[in-house]
C-alpha positions as protocol buffer text, in pm:
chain_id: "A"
residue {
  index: 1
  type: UNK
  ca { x: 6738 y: 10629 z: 11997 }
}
residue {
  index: 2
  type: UNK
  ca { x: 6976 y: 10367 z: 12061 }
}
residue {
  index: 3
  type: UNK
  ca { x: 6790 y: 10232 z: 12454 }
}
residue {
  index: 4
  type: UNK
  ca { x: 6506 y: 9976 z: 12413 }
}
residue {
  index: 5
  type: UNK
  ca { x: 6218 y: 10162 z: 12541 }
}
residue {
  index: 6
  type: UNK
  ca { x: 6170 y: 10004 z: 12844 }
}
residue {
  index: 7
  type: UNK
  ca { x: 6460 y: 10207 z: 12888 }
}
residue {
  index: 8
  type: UNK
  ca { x: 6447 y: 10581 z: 12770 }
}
residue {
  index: 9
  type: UNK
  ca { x: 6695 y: 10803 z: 12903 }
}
residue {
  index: 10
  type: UNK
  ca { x: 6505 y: 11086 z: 13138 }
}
residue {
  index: 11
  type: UNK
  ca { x: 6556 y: 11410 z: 13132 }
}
residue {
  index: 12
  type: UNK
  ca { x: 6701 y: 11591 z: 13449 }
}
residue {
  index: 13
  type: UNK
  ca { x: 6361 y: 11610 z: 13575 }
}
residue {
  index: 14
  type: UNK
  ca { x: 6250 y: 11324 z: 13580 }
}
residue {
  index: 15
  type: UNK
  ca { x: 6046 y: 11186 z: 13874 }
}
residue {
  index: 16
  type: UNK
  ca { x: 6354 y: 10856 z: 13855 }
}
residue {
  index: 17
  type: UNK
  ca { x: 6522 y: 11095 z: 14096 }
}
residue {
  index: 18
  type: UNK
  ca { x: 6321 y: 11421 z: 14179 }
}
residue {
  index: 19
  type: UNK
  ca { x: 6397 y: 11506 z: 14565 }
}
residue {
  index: 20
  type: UNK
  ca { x: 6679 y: 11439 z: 14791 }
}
residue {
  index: 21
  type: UNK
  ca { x: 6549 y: 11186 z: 14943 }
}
residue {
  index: 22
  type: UNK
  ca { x: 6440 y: 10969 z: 14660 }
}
residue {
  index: 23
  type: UNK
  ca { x: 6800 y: 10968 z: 14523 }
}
residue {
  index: 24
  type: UNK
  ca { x: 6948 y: 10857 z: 14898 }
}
residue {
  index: 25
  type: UNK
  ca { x: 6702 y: 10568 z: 14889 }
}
residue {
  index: 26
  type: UNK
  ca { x: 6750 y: 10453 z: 14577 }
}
residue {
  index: 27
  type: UNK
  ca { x: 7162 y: 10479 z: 14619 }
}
residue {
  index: 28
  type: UNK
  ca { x: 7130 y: 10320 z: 14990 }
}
residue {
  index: 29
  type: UNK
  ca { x: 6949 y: 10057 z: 14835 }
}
residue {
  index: 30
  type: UNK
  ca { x: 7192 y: 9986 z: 14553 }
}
residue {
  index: 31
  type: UNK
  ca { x: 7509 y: 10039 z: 14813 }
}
residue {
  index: 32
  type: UNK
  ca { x: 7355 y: 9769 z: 15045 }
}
residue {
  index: 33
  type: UNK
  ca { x: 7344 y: 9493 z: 14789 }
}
residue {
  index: 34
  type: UNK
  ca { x: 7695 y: 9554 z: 14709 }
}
residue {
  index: 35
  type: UNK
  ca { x: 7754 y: 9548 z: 15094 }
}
residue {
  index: 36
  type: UNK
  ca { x: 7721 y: 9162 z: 15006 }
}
residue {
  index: 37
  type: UNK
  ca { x: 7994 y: 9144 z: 14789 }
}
residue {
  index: 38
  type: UNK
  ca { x: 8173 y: 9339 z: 15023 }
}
residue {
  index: 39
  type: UNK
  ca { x: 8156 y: 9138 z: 15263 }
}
residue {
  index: 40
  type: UNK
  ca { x: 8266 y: 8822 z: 15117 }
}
residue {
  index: 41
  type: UNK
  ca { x: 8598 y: 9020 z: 15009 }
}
residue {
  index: 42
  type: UNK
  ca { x: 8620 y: 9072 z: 15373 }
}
residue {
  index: 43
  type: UNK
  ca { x: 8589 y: 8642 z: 15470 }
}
residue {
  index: 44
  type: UNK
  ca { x: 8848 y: 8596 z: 15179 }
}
residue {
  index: 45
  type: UNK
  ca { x: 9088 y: 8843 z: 15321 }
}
residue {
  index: 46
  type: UNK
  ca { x: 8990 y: 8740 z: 15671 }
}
residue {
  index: 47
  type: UNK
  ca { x: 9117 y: 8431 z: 15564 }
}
residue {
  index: 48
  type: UNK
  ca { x: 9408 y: 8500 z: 15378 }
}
residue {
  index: 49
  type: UNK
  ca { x: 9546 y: 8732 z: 15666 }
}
residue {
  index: 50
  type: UNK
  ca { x: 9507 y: 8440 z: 15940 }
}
residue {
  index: 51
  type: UNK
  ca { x: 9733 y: 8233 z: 15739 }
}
residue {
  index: 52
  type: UNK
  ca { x: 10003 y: 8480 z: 15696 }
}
residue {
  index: 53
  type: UNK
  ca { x: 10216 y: 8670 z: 15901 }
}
residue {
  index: 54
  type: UNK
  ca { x: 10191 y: 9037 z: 15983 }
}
residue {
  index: 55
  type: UNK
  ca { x: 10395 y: 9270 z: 15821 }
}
residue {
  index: 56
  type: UNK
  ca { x: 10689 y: 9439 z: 16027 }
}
residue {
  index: 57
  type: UNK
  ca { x: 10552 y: 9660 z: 16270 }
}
residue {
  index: 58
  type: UNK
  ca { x: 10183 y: 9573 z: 16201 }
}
residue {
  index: 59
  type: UNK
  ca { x: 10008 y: 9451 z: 16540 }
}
residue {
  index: 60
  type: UNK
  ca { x: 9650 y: 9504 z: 16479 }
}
residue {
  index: 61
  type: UNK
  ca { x: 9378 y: 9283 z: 16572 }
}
residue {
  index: 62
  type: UNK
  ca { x: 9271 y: 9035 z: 16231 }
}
residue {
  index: 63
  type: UNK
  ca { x: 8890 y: 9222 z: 16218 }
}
residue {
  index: 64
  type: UNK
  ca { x: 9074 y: 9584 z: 16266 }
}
residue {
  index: 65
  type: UNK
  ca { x: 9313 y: 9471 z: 15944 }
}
residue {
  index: 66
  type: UNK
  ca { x: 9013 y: 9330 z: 15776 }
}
residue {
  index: 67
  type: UNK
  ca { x: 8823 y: 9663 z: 15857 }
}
residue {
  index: 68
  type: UNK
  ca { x: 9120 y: 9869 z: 15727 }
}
residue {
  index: 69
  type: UNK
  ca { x: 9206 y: 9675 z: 15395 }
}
residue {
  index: 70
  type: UNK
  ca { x: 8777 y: 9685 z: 15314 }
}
residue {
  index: 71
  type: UNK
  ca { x: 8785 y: 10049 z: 15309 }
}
residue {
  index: 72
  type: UNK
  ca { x: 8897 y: 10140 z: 14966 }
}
residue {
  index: 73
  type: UNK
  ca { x: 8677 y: 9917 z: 14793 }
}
residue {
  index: 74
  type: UNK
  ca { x: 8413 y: 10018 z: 15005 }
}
residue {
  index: 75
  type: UNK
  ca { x: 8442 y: 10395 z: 14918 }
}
residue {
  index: 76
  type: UNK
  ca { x: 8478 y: 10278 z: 14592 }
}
residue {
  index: 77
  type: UNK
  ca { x: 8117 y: 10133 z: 14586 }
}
residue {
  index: 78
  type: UNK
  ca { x: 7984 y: 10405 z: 14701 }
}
residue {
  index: 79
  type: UNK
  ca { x: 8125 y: 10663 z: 14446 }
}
residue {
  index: 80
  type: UNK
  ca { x: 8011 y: 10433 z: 14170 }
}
residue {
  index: 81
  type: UNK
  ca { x: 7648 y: 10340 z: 14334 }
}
residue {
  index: 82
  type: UNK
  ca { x: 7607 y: 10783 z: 14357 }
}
residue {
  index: 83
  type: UNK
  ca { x: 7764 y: 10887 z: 13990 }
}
residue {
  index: 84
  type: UNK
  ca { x: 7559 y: 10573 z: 13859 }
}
residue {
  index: 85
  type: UNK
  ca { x: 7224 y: 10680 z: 14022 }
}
residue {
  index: 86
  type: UNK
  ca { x: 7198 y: 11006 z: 13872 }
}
residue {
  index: 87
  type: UNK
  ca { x: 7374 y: 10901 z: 13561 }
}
residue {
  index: 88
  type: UNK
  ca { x: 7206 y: 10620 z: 13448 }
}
residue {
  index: 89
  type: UNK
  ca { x: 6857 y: 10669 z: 13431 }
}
residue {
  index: 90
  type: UNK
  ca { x: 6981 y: 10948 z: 13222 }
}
residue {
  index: 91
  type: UNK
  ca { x: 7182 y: 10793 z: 12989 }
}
residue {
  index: 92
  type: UNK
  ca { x: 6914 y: 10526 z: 12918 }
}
residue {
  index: 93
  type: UNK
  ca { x: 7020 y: 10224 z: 13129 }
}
residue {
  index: 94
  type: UNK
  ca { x: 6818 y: 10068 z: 13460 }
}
residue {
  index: 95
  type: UNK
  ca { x: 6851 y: 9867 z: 13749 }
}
residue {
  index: 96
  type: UNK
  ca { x: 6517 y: 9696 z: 13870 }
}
residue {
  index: 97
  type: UNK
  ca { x: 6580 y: 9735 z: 14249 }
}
residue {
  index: 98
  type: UNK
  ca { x: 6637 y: 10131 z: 14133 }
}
residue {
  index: 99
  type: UNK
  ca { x: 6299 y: 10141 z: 13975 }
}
residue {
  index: 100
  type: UNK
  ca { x: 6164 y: 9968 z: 14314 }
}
residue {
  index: 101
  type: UNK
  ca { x: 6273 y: 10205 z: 14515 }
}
residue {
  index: 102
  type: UNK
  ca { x: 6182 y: 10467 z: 14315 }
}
residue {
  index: 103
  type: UNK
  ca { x: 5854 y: 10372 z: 14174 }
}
residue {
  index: 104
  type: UNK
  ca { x: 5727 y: 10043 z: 14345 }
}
residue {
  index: 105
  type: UNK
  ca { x: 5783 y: 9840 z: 14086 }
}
residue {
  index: 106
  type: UNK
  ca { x: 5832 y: 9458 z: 14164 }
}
residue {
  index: 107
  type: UNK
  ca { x: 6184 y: 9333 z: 14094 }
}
residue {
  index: 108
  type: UNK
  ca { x: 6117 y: 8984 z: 14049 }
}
residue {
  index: 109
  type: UNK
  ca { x: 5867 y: 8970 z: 13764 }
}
residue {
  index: 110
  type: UNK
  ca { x: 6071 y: 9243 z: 13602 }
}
residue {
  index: 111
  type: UNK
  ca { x: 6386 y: 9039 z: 13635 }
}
residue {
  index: 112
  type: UNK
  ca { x: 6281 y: 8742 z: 13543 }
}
residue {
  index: 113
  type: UNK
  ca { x: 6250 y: 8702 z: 13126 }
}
residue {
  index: 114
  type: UNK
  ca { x: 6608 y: 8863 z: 13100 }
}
residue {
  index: 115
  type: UNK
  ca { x: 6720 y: 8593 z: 13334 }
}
residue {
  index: 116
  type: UNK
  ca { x: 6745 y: 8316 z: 13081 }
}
residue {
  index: 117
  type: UNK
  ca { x: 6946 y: 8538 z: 12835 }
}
residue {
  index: 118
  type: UNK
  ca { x: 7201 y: 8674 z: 13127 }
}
residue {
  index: 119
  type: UNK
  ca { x: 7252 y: 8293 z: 13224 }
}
residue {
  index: 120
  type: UNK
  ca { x: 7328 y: 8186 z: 12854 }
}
residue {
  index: 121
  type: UNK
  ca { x: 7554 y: 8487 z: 12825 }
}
residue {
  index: 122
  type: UNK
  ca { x: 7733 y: 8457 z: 13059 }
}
residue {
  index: 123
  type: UNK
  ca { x: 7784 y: 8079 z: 13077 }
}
residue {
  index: 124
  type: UNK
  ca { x: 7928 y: 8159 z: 12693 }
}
residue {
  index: 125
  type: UNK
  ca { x: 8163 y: 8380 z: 12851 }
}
residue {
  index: 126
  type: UNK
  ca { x: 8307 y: 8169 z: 13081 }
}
residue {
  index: 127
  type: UNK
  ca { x: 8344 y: 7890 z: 12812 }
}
residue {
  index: 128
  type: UNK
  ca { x: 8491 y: 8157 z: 12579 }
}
residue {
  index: 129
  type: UNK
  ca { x: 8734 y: 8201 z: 12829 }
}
residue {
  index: 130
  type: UNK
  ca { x: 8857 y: 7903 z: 12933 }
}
residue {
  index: 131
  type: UNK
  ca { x: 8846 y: 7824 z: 12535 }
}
residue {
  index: 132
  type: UNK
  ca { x: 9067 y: 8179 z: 12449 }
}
residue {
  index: 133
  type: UNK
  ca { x: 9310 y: 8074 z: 12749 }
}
residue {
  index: 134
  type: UNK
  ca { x: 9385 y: 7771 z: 12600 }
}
residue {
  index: 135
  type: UNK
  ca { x: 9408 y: 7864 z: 12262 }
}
residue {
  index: 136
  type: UNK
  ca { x: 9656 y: 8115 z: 12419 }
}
residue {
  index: 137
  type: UNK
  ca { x: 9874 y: 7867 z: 12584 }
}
residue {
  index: 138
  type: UNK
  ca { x: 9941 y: 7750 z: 12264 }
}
residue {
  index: 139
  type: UNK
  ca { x: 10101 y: 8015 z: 12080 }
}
residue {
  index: 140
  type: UNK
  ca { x: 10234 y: 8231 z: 12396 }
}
residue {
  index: 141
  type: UNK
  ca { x: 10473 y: 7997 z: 12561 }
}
residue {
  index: 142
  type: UNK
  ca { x: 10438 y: 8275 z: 12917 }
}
residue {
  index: 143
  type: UNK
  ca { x: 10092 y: 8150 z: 12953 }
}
residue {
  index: 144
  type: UNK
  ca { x: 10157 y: 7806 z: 12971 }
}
residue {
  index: 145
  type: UNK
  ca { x: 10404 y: 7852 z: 13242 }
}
residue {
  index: 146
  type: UNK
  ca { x: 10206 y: 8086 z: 13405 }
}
residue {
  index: 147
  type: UNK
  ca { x: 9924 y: 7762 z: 13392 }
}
residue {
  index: 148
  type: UNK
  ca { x: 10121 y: 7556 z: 13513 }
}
residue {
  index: 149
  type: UNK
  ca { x: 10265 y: 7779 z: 13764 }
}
residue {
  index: 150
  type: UNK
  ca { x: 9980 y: 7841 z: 13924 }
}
residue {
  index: 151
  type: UNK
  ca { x: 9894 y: 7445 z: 14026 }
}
residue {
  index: 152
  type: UNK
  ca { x: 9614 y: 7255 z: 14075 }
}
residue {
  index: 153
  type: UNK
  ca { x: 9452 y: 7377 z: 14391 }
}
residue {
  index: 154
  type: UNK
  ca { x: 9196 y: 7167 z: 14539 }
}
residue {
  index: 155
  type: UNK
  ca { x: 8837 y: 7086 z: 14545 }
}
residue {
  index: 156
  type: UNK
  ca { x: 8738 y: 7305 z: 14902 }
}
residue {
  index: 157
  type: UNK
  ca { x: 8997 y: 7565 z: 14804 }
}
residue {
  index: 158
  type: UNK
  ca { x: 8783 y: 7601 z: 14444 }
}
residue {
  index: 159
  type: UNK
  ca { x: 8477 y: 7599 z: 14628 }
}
residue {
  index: 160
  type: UNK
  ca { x: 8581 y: 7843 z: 14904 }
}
residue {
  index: 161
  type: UNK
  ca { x: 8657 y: 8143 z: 14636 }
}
residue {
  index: 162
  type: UNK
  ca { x: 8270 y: 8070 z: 14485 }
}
residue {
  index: 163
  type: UNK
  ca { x: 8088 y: 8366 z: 14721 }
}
residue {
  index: 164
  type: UNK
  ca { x: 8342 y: 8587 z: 14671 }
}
residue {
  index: 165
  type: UNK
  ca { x: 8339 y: 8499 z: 14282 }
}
residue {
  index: 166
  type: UNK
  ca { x: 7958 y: 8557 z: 14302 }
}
residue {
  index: 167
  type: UNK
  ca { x: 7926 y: 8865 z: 14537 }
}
residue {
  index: 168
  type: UNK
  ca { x: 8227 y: 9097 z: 14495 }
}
residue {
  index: 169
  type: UNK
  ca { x: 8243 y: 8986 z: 14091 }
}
residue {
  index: 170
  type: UNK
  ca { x: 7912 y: 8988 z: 14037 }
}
residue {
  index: 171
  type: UNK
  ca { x: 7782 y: 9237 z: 14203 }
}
residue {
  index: 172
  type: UNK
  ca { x: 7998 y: 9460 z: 14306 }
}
residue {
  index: 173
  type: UNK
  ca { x: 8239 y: 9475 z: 14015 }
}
residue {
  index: 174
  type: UNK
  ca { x: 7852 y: 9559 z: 13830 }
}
residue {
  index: 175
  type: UNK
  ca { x: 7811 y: 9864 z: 14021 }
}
residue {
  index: 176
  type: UNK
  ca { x: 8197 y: 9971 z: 13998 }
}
residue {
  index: 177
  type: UNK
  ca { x: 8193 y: 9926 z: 13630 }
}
residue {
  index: 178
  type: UNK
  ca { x: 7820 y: 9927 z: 13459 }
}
residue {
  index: 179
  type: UNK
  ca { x: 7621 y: 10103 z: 13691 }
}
residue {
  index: 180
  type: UNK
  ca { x: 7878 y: 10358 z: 13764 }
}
residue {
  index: 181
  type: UNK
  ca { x: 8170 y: 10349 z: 13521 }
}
residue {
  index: 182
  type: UNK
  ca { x: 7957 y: 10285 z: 13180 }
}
residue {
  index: 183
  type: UNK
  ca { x: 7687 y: 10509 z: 13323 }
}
residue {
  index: 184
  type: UNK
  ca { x: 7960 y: 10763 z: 13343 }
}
residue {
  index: 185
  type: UNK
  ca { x: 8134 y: 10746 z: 13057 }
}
residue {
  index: 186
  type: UNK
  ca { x: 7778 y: 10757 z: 12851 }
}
residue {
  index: 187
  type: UNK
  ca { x: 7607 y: 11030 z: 13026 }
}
residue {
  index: 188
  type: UNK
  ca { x: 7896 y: 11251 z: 12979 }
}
residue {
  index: 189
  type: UNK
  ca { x: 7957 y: 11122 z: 12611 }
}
residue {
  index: 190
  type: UNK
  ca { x: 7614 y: 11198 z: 12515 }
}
residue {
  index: 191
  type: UNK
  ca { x: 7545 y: 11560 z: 12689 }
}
residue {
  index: 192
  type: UNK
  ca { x: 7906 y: 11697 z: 12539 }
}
residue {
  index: 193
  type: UNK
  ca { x: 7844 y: 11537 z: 12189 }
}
residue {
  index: 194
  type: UNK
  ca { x: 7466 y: 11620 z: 12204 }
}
residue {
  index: 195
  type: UNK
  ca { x: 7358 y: 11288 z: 11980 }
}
residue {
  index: 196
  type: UNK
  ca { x: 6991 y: 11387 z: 12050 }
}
residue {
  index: 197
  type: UNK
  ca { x: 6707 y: 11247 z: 12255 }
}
residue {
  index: 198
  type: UNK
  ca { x: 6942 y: 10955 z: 12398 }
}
residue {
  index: 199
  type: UNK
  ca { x: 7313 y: 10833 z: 12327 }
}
residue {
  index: 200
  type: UNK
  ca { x: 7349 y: 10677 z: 11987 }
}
residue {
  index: 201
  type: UNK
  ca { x: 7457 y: 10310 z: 11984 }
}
residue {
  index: 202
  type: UNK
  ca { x: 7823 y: 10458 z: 11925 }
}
residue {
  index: 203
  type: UNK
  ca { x: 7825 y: 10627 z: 12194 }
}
residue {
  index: 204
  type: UNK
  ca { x: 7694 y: 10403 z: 12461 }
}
residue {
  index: 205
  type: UNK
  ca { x: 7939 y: 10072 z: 12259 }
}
residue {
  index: 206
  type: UNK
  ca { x: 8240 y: 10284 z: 12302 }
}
residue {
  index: 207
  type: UNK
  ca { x: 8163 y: 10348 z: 12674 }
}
residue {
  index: 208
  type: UNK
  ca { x: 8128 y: 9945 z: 12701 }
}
residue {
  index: 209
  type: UNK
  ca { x: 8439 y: 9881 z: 12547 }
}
residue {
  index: 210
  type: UNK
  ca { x: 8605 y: 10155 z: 12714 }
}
residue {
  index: 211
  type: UNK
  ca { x: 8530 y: 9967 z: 13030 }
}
residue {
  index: 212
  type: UNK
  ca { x: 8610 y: 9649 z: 12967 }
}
residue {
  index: 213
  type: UNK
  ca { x: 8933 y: 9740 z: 12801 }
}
residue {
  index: 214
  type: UNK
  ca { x: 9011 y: 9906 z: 13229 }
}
residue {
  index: 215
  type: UNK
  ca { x: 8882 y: 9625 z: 13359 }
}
residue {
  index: 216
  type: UNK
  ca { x: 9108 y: 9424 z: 13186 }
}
residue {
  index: 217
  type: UNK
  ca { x: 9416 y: 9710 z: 13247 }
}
residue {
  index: 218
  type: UNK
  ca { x: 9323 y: 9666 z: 13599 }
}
residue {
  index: 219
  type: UNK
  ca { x: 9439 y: 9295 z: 13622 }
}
residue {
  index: 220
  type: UNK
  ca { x: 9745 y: 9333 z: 13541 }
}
residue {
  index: 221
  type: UNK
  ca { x: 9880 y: 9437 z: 13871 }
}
residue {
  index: 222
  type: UNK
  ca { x: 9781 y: 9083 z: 13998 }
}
residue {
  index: 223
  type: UNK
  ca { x: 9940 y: 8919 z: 13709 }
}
residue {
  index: 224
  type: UNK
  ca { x: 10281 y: 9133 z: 13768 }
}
residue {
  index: 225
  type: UNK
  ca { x: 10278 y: 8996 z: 14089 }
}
residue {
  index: 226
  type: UNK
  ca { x: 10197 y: 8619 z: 14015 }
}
residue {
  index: 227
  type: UNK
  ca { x: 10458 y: 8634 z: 13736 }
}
residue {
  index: 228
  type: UNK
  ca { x: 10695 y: 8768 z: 13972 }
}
residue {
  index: 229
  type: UNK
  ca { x: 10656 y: 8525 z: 14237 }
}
residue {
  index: 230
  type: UNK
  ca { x: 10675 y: 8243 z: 13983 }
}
residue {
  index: 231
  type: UNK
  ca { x: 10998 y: 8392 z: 13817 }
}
residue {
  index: 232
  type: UNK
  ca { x: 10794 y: 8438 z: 13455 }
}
residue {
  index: 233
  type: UNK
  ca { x: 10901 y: 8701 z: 13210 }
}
residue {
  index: 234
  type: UNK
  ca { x: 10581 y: 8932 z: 13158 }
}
residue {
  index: 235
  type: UNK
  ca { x: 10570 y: 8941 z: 12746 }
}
residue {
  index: 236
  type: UNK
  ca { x: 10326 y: 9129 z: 12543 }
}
residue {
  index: 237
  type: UNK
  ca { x: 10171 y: 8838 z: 12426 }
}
residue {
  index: 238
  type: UNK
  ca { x: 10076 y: 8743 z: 12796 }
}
residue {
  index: 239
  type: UNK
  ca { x: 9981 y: 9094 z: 12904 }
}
residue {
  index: 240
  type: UNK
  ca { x: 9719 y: 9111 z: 12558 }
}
residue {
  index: 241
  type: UNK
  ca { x: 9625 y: 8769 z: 12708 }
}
residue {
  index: 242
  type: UNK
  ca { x: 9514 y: 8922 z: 13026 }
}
residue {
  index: 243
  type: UNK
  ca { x: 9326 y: 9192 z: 12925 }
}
residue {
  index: 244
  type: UNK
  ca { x: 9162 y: 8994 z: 12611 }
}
residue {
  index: 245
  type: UNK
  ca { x: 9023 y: 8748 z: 12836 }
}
residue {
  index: 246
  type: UNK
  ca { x: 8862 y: 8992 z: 13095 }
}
residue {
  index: 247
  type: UNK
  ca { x: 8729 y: 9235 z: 12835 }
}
residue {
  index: 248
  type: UNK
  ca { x: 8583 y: 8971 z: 12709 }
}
residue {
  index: 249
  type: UNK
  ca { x: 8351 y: 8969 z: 12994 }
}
residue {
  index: 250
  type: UNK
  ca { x: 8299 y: 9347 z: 12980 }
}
residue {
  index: 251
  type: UNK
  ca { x: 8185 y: 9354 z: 12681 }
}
residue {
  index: 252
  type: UNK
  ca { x: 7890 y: 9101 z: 12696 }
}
residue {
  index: 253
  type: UNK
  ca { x: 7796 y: 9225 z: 13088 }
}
residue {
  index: 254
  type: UNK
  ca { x: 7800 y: 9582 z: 12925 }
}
residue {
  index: 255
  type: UNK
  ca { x: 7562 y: 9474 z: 12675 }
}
residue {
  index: 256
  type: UNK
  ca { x: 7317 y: 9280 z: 12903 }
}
residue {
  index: 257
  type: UNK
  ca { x: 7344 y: 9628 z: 13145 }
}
residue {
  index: 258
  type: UNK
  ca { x: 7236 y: 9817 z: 12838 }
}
residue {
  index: 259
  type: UNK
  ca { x: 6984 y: 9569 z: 12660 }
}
residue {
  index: 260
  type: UNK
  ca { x: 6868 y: 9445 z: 12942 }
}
residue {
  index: 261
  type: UNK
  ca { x: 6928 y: 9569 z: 13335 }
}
residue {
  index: 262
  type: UNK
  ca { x: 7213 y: 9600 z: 13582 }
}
residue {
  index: 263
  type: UNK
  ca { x: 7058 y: 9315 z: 13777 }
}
residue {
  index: 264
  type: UNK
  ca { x: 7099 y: 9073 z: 13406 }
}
residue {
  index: 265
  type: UNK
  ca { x: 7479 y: 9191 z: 13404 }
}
residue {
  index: 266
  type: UNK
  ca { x: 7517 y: 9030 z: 13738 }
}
residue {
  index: 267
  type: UNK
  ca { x: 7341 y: 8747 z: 13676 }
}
residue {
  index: 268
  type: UNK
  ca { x: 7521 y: 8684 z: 13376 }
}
residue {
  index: 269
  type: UNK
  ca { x: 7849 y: 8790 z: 13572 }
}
residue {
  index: 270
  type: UNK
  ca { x: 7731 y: 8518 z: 13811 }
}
residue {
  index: 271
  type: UNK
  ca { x: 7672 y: 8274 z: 13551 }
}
residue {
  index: 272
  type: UNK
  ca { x: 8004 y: 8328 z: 13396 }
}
residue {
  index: 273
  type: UNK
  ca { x: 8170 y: 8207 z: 13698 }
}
residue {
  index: 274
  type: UNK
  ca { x: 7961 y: 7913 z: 13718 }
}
residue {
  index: 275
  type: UNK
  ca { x: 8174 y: 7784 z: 13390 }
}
residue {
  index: 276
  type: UNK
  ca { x: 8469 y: 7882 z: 13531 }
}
residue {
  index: 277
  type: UNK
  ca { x: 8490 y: 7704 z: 13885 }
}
residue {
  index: 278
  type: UNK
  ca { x: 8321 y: 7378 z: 13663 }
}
residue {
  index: 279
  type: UNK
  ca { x: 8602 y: 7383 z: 13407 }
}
residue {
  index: 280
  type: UNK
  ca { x: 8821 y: 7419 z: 13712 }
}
residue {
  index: 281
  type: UNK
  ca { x: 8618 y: 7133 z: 13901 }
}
residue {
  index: 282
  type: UNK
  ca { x: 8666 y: 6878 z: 13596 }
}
residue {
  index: 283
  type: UNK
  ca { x: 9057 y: 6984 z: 13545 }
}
residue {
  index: 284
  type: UNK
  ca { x: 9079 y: 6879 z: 13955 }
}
residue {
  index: 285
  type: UNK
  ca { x: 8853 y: 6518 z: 13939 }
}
residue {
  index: 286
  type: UNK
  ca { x: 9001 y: 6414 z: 13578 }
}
């Protein structure tokens, strides 16, 4: 079995989730802490709608636009926080404030020795990043005008995108893509191909990479749109770039979610950010 054994997948009867009502808590439970993340997306759009003018024919009050543009994501969070409640206990993976609502189990002490390997993971990640992005600009000259493109933007402006970098990226992008998506993708892996007592280590790698590899797809929206604005040709070399450099992350959150916990994925998710905005910070002050 591929799970460390603090983590054994359980059967469909096991006492993780037996009754109704033990599921709702432990997916209310798991929905509410991504409410945080949610509503930081909700200040930064808040934000970014103030400064802007209403589309044609738009005249809604700013918190019934808010409201209306937080819906998606919302529903969102809540089809990943149900799949990944019944799936992942299953599949082999756990979440510590899952196990305290289900068992009583304190989610502090539990947390705690994975929280020096999250932090060192995913402060690797963000210096990977920055380290792949400029090894990038060098041989794909779209980057480097997409780089420079973007500006310089200032110290409070940094700063201000820091809770929603920590609460919708790390913890709600978690849920969307470990606790749910992973969960998902392994569960259903494992019961078709019937690897035995618990998905085998291919299994529950190619959900991971499966994963990161959308996560990565699903930037490229925002980069068609930056490029656009900034007249830049969108090449292959800068669409690889994009989804390289956010797999990148998948891959090492997906392994702390499945060595470790959900709550180590966002942690390191967290942490990952923390090298970002300082790389950023020193780029602005040098």
């Amino acid at each position: 079995m591929s799970s460390p054994p603090d983590s054994a997948p359980a059967d469909d009867t096991s006492p993780v989730d037996s009754g109704r009502g033990s599921f709702l808590r432990r997916a209310l439970a798991l929905f509410a802490l991504g409410l945080l993340g949610i509503a930081a997306l909700g200040v930064t759009v808040a934000t970014q709608l103030g400064t802007t003018p209403s589309p044609p024919g738009v005249d809604l009050p700013l918190p019934l636009l808010v409201v209306a543009s937080l819906i998606p994501n919302t529903l969102l969070l809540l089809v990943a926080v149900v799949v990944g409640t019944y799936c992942a206990p299953r599949a082999g993976f756990r979440s510590h404030v899952d196990e305290r609502v289900a068992r009583g189990t304190p989610v502090r002490s539990n947390l705690r020795p994975e929280l020096p390997t999250a932090v060192v993971v995913g402060l690797a990640v963000g210096i990977g990043i920055v380290g792949l992005d400029a090894v990038a600009a060098l041989f794909v000259p779209e980057v480097a005008q997409l780089q420079r493109g973007g500006g310089t933007p200032s110290v409070g402006a940094l700063l201000a995108t820091v809770p929603l970098r920590f609460l919708y990226g790390g913890i709600v992008e978690e849920l969307l893509l470990r606790w749910g998506f992973v969960s998902l993708l392994v569960y259903l892996a494992w019961r078709v191909l019937g690897t035995g007592v618990g998905p085998s280590e291919r299994v529950v790698w190619t959900g991971i990479l499966v994963a990161a590899v959308a996560f990565g797809l699903g930037h490229l929206p925002a980069l068609l749109g930056t490029a656009d604005s900034l007249g830049i040709p969108v090449s292959a070399g800068l669409v690889a770039r994009t989804v390289l450099l956010n797999a990148v992350g998948g891959v090492a959150f997906g392994w702390l979610f499945w060595r470790k916990s959900l709550e180590a994925a966002m942690v390191g998710h967290a942490a990952s950010h923390v090298a970002l905005v300082g790389s950023s910070l020193l780029v602005i002050l040098l």
